[in-house]
C-alpha positions in Angstrom: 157.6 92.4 119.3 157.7 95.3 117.5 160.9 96.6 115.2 161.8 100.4 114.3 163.9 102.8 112.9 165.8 105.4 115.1 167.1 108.7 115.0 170.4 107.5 114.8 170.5 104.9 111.8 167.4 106.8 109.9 168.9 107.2 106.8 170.2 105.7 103.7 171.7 106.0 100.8 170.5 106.2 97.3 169.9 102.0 96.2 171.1 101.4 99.9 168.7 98.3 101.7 168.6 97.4 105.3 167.7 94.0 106.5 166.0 92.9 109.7 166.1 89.1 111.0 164.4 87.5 114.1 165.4 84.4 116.0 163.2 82.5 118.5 163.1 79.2 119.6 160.2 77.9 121.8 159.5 74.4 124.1 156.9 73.4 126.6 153.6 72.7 126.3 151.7 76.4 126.0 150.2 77.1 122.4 153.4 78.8 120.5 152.7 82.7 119.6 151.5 84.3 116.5 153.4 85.2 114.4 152.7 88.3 112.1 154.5 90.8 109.8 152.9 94.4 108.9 154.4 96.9 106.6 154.2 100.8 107.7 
């Protein structure tokens, strides 16, 4: 998965913050996927 900004929503304001969240739920019996988190 892979999570970024667009034209539309690019901007914000001076001390503004945006947030993102994930949900994901998994059952079976495959090997659950990596998880990882990279700043760019």
């Amino acid at each position: 998965m892979t999570a970024r900004n667009v034209g539309h929503n690019g901007r914000l304001a001076a001390g503004g913050s945006a947030s993102f969240g994930f949900l994901g739920s998994w059952t079976g019996s495959n090997t659950p996927p990596a998880v990882s988190c990279t700043a760019s």
